[in-house]
PDB file with SEQRES, HELIX, SHEET and CRYST1 records, atoms N, CA, C and O in Angstrom:
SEQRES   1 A   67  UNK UNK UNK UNK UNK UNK UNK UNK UNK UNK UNK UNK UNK          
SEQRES   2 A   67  UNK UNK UNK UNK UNK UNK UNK UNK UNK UNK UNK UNK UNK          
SEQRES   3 A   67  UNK UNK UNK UNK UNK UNK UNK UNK UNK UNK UNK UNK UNK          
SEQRES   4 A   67  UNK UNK UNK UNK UNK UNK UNK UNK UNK UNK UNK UNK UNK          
SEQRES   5 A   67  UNK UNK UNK UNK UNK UNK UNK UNK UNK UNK UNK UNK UNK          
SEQRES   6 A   67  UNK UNK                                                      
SHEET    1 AA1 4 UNK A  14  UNK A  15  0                                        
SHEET    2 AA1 4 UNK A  47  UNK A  53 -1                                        
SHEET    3 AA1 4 UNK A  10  UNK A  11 -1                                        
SHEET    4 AA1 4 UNK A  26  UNK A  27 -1                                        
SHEET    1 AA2 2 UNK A  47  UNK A  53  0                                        
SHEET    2 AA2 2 UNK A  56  UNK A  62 -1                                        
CRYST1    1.000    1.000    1.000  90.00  90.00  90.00 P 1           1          
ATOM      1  N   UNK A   1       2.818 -13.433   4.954  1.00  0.00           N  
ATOM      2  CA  UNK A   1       3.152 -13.998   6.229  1.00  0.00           C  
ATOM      3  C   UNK A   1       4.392 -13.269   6.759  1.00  0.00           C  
ATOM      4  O   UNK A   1       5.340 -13.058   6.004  1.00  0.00           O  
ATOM      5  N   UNK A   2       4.405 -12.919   7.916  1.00  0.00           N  
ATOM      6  CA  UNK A   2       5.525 -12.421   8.736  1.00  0.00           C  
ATOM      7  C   UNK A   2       5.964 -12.934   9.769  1.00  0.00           C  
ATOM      8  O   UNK A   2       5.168 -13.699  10.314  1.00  0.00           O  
ATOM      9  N   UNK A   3       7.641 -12.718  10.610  1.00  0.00           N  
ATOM     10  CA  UNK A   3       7.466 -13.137  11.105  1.00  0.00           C  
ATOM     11  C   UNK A   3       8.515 -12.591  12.433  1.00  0.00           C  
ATOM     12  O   UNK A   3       9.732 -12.689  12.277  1.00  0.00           O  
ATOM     13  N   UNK A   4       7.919 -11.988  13.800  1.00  0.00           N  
ATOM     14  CA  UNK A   4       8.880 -10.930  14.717  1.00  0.00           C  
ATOM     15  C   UNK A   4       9.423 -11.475  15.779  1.00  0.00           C  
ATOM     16  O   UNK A   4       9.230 -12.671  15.998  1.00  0.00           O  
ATOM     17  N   UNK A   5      10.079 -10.818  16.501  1.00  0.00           N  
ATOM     18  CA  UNK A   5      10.927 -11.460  17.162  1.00  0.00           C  
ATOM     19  C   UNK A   5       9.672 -11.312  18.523  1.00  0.00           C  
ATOM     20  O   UNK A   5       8.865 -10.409  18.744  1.00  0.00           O  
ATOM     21  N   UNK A   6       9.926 -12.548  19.223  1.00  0.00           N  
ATOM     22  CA  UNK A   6       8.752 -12.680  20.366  1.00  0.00           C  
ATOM     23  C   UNK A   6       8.804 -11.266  21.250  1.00  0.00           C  
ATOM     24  O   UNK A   6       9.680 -10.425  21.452  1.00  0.00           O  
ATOM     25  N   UNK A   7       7.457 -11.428  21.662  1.00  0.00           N  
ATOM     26  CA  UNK A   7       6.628 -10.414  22.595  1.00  0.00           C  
ATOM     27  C   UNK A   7       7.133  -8.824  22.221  1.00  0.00           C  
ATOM     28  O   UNK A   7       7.366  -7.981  23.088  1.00  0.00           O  
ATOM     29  N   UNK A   8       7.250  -8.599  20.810  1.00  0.00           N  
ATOM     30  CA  UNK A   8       7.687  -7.563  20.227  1.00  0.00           C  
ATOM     31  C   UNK A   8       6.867  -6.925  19.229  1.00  0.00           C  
ATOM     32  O   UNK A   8       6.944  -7.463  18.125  1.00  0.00           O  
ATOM     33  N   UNK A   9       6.006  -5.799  19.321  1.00  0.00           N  
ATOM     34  CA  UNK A   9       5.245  -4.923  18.655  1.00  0.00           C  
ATOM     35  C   UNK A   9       6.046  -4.783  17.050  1.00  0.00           C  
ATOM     36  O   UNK A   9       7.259  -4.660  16.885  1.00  0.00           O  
ATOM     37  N   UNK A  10       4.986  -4.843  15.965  1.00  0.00           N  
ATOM     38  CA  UNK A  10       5.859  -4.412  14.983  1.00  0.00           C  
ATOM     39  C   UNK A  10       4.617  -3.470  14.006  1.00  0.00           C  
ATOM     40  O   UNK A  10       3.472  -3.290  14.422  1.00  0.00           O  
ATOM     41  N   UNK A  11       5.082  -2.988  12.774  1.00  0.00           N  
ATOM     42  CA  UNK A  11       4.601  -2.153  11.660  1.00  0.00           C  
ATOM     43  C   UNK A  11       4.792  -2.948  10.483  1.00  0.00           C  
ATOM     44  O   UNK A  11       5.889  -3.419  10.182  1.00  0.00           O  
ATOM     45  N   UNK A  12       3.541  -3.138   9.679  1.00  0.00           N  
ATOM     46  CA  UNK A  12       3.375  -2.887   8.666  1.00  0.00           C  
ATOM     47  C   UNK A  12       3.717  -2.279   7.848  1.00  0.00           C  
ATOM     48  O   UNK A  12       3.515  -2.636   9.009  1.00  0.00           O  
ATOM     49  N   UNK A  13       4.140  -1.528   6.819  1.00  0.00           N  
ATOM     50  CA  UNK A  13       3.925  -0.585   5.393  1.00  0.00           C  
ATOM     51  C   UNK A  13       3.998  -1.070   4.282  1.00  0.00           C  
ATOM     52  O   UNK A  13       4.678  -2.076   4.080  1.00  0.00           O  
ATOM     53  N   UNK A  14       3.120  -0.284   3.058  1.00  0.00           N  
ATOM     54  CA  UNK A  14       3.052  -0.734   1.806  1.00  0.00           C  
ATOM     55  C   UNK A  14       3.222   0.190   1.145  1.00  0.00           C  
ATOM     56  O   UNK A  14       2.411   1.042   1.507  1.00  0.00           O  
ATOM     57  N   UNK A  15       3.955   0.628   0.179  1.00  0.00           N  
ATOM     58  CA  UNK A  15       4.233   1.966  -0.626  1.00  0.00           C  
ATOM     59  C   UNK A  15       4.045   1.549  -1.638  1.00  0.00           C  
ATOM     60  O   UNK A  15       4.404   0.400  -1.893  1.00  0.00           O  
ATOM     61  N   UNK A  16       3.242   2.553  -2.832  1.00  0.00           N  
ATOM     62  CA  UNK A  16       3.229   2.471  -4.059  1.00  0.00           C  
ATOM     63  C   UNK A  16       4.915   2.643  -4.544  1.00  0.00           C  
ATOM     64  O   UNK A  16       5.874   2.747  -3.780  1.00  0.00           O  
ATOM     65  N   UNK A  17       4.938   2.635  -6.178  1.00  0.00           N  
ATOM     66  CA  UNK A  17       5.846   2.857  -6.998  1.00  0.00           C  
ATOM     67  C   UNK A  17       6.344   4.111  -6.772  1.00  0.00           C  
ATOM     68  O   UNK A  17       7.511   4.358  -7.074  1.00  0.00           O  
ATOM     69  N   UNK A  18       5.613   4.958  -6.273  1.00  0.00           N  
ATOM     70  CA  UNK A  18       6.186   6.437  -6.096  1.00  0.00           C  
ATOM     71  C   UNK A  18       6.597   6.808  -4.623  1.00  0.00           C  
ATOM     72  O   UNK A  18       6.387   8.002  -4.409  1.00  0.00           O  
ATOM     73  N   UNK A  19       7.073   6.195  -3.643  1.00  0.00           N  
ATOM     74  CA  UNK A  19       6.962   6.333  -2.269  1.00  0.00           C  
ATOM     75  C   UNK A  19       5.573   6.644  -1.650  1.00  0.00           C  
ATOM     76  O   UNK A  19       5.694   7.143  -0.532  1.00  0.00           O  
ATOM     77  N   UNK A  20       4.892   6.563  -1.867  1.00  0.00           N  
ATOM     78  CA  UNK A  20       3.537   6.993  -1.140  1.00  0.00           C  
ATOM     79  C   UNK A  20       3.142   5.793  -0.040  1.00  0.00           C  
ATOM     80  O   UNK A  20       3.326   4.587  -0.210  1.00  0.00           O  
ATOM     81  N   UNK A  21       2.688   6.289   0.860  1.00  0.00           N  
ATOM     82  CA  UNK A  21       2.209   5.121   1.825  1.00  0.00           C  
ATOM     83  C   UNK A  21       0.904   4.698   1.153  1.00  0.00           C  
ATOM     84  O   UNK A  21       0.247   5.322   0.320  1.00  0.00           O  
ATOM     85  N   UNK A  22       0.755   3.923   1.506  1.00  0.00           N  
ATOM     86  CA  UNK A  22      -0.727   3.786   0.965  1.00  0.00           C  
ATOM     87  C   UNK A  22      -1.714   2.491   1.915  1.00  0.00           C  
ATOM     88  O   UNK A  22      -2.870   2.079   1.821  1.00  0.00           O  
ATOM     89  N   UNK A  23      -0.698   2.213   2.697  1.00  0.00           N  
ATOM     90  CA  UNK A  23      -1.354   1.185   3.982  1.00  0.00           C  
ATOM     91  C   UNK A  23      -0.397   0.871   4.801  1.00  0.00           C  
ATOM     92  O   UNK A  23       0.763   0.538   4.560  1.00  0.00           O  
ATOM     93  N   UNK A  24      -1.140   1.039   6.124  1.00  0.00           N  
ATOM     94  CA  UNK A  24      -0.177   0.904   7.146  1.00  0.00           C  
ATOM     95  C   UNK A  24      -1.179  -0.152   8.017  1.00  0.00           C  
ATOM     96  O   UNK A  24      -2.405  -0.059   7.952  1.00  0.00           O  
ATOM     97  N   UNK A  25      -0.506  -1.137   8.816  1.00  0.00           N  
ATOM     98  CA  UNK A  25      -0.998  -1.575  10.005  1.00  0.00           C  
ATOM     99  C   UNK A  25       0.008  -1.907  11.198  1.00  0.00           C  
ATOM    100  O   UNK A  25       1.139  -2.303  10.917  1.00  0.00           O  
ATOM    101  N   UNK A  26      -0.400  -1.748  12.566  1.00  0.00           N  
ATOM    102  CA  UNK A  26       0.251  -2.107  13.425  1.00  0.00           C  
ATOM    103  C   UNK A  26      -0.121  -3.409  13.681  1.00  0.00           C  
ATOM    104  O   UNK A  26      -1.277  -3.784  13.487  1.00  0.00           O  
ATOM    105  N   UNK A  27       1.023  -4.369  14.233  1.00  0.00           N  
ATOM    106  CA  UNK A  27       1.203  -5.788  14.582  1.00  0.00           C  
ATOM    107  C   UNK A  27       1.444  -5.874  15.812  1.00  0.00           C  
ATOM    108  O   UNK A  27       2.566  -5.616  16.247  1.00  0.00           O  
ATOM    109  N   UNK A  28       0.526  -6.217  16.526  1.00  0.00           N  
ATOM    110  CA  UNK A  28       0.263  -6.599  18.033  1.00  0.00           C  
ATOM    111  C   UNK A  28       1.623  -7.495  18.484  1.00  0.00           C  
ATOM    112  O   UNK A  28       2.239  -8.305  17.791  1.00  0.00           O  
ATOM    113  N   UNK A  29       1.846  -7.145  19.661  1.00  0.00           N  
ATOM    114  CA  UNK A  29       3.392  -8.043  19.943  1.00  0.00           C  
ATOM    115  C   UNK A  29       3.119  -9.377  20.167  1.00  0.00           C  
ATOM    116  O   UNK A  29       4.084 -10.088  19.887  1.00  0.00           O  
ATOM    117  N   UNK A  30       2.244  -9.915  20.532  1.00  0.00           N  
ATOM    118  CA  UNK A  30       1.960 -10.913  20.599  1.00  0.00           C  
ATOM    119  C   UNK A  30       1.935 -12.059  19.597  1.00  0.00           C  
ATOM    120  O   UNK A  30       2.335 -13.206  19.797  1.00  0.00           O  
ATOM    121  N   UNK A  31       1.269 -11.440  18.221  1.00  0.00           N  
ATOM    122  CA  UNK A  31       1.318 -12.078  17.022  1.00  0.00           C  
ATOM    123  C   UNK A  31       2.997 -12.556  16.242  1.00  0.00           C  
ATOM    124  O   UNK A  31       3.426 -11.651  15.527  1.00  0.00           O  
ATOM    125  N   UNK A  32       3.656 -13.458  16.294  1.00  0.00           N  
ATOM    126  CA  UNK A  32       4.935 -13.790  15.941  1.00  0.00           C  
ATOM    127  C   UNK A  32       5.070 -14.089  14.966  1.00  0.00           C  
ATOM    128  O   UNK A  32       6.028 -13.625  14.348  1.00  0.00           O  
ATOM    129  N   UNK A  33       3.942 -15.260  14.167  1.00  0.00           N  
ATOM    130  CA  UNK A  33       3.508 -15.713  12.941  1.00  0.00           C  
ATOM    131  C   UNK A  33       2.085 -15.115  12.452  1.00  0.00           C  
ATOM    132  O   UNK A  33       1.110 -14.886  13.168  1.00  0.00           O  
ATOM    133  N   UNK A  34       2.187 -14.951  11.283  1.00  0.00           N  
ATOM    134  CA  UNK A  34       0.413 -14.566  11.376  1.00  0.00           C  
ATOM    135  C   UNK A  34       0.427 -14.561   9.412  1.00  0.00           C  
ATOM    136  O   UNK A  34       1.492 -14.491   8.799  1.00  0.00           O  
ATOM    137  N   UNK A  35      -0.459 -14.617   8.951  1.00  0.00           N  
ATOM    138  CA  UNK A  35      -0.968 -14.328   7.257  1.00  0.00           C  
ATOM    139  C   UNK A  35      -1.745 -13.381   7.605  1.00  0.00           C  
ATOM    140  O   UNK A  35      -2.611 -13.424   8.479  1.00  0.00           O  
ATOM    141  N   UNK A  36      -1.312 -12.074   6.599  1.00  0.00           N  
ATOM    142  CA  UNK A  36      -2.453 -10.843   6.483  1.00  0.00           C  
ATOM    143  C   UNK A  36      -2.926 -10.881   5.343  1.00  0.00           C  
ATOM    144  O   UNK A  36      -2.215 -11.136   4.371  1.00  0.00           O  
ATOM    145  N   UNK A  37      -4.182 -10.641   5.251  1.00  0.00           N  
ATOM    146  CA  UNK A  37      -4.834 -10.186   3.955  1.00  0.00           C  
ATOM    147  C   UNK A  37      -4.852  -8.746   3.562  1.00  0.00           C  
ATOM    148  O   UNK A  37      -5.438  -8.062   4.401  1.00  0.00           O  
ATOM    149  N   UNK A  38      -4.406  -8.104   2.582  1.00  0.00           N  
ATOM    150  CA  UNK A  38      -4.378  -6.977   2.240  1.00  0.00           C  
ATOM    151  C   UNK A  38      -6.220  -6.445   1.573  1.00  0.00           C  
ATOM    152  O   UNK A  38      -6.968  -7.176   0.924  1.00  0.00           O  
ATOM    153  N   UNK A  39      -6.440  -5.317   1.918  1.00  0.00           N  
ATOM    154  CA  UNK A  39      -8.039  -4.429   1.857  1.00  0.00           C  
ATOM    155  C   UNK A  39      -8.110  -4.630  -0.320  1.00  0.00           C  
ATOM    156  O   UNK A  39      -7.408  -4.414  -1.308  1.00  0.00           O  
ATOM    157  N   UNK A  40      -8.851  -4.923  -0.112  1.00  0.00           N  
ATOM    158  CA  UNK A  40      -9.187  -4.665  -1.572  1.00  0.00           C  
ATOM    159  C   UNK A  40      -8.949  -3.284  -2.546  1.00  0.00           C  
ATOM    160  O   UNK A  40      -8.912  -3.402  -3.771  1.00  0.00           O  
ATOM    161  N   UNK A  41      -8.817  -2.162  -1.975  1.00  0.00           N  
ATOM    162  CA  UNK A  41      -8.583  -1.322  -2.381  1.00  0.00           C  
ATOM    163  C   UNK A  41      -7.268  -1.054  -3.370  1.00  0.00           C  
ATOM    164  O   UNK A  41      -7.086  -0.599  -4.499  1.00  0.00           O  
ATOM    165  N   UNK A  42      -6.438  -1.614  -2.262  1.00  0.00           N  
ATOM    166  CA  UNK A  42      -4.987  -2.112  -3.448  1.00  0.00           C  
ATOM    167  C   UNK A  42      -5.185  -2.555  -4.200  1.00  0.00           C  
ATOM    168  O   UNK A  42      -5.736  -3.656  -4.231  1.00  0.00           O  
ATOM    169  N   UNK A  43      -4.837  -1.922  -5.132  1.00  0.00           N  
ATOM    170  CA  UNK A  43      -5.090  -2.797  -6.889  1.00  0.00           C  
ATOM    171  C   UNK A  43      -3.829  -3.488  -7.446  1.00  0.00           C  
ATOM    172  O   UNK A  43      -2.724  -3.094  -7.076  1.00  0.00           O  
ATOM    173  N   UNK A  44      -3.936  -4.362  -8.201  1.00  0.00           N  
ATOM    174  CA  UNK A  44      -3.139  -5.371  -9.158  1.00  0.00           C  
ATOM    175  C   UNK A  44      -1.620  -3.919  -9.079  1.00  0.00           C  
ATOM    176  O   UNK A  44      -1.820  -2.720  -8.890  1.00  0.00           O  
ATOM    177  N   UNK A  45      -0.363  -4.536  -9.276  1.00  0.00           N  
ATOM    178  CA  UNK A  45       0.971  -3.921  -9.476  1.00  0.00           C  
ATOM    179  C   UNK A  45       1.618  -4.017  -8.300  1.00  0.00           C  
ATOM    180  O   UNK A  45       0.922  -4.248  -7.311  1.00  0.00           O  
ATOM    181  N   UNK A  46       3.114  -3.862  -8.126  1.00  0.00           N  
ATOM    182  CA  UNK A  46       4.064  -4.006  -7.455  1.00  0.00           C  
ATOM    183  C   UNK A  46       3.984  -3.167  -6.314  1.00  0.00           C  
ATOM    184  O   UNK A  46       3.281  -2.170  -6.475  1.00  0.00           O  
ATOM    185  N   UNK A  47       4.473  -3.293  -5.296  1.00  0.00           N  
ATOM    186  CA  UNK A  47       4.608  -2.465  -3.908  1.00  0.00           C  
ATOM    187  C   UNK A  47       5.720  -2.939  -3.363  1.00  0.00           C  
ATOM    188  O   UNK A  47       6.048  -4.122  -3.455  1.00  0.00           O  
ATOM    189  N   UNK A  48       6.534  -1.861  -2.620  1.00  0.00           N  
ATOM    190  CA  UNK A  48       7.475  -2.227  -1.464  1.00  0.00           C  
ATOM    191  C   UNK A  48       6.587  -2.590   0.055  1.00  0.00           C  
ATOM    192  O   UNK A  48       5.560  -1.943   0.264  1.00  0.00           O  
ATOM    193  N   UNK A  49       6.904  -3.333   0.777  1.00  0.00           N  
ATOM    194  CA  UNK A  49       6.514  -4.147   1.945  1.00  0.00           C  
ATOM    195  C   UNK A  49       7.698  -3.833   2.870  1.00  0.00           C  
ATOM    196  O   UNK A  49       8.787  -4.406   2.872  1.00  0.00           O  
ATOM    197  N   UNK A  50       7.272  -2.767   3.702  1.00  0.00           N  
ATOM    198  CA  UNK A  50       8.347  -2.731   4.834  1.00  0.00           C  
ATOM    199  C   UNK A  50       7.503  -3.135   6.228  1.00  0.00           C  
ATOM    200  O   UNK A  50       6.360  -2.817   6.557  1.00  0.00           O  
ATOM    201  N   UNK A  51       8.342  -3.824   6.813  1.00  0.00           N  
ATOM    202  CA  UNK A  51       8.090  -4.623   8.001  1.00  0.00           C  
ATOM    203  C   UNK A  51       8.986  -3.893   9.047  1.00  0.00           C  
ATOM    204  O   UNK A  51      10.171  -4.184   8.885  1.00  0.00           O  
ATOM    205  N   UNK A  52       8.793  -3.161   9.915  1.00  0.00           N  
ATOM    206  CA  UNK A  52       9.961  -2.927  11.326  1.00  0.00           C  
ATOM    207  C   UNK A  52       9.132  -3.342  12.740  1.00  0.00           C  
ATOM    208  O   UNK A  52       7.926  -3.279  12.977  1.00  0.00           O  
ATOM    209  N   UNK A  53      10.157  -3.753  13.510  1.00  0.00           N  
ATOM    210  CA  UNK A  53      10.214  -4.323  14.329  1.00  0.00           C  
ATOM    211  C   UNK A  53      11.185  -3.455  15.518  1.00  0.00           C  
ATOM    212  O   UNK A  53      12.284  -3.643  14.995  1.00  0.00           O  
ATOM    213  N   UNK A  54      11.369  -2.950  16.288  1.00  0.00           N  
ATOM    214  CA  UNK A  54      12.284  -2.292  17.452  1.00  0.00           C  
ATOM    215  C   UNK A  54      13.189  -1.300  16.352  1.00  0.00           C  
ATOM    216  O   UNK A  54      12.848  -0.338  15.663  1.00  0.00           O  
ATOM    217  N   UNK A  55      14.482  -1.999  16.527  1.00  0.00           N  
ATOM    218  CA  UNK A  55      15.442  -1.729  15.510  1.00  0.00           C  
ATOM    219  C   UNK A  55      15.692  -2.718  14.192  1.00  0.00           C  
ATOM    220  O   UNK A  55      16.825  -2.749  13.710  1.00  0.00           O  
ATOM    221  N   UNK A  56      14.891  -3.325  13.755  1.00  0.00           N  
ATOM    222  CA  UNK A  56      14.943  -4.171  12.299  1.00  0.00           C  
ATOM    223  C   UNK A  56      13.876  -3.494  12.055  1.00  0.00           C  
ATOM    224  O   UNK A  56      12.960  -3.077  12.763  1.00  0.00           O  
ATOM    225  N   UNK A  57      14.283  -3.405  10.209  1.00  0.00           N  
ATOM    226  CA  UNK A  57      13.879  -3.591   9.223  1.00  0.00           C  
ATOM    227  C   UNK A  57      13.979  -3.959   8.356  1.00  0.00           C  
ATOM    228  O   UNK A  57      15.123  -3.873   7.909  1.00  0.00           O  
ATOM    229  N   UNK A  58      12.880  -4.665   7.412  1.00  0.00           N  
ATOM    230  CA  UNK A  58      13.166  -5.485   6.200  1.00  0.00           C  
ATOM    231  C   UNK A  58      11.955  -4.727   5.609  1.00  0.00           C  
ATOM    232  O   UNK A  58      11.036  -4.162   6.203  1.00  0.00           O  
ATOM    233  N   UNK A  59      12.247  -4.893   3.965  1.00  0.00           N  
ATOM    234  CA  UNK A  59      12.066  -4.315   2.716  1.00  0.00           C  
ATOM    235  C   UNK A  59      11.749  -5.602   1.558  1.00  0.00           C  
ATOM    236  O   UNK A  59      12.568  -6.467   1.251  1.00  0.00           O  
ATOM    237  N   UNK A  60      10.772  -5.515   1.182  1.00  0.00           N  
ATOM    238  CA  UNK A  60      10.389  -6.580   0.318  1.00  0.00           C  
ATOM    239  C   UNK A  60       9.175  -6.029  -0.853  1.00  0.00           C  
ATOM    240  O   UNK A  60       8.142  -5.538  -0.396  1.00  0.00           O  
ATOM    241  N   UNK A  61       9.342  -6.130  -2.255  1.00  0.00           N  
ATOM    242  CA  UNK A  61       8.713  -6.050  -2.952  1.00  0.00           C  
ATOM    243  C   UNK A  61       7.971  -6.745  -3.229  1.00  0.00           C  
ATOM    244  O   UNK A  61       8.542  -7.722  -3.713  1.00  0.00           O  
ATOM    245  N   UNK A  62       7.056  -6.854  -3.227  1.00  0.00           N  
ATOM    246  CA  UNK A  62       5.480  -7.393  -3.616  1.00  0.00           C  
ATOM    247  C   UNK A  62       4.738  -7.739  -4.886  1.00  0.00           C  
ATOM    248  O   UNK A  62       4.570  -6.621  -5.374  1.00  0.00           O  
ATOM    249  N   UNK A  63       4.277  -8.473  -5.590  1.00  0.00           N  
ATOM    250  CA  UNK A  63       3.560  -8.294  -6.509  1.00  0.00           C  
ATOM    251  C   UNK A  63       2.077  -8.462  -5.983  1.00  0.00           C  
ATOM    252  O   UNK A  63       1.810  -9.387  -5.215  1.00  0.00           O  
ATOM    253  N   UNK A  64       1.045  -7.496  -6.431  1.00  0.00           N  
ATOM    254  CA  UNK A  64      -0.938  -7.690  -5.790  1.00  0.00           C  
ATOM    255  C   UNK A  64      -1.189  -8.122  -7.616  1.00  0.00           C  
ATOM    256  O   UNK A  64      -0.920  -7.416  -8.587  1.00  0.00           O  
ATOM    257  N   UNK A  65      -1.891  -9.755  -7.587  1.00  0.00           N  
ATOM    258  CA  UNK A  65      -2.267  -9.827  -8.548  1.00  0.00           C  
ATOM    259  C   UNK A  65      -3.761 -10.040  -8.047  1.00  0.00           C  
ATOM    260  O   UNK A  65      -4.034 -10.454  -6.920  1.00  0.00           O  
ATOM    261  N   UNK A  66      -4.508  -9.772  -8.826  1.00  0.00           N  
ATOM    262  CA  UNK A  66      -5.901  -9.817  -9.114  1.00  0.00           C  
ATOM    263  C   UNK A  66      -6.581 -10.661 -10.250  1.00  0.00           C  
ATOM    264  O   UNK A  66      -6.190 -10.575 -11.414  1.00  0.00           O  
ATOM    265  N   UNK A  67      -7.504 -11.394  -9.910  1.00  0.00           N  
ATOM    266  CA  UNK A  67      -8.309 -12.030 -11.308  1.00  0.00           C  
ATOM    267  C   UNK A  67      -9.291 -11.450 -11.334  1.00  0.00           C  
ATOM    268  O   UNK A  67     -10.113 -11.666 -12.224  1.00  0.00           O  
TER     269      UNK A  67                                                      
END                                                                             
């Protein structure tokens, strides 16, 4: 869940352990609150989660668990 400052376009990113991008999405400005589901392709292990917005950014590590 995220969450931007109104009528403000934002980005997605997900980087593996090694800096690699490995998923990106753009966030419609409109959307302020929203839950994303991440593609199945990402497998189980940790990721950084960067979120920017204009001039913010936030950085958040992740755990993708899988059963």
């Amino acid at each position: 869940m995220y969450l931007l400052p109104k009528n403000k376009k934002g980005k997605l990113e997900i980087f593996d352990v090694n800096g690699r991008l490995i998923y990106e999405l753009h966030l419609p400005q409109w959307s302020t609150m929203q839950e994303i589901s991440l593609p199945s392709f990402i497998t189980a292990g940790v990721y950084n989660c960067v979120i920017t917005s204009e001039d913010k950014r936030v950085n958040r590590k992740i755990a993708m668990i899988k059963e």
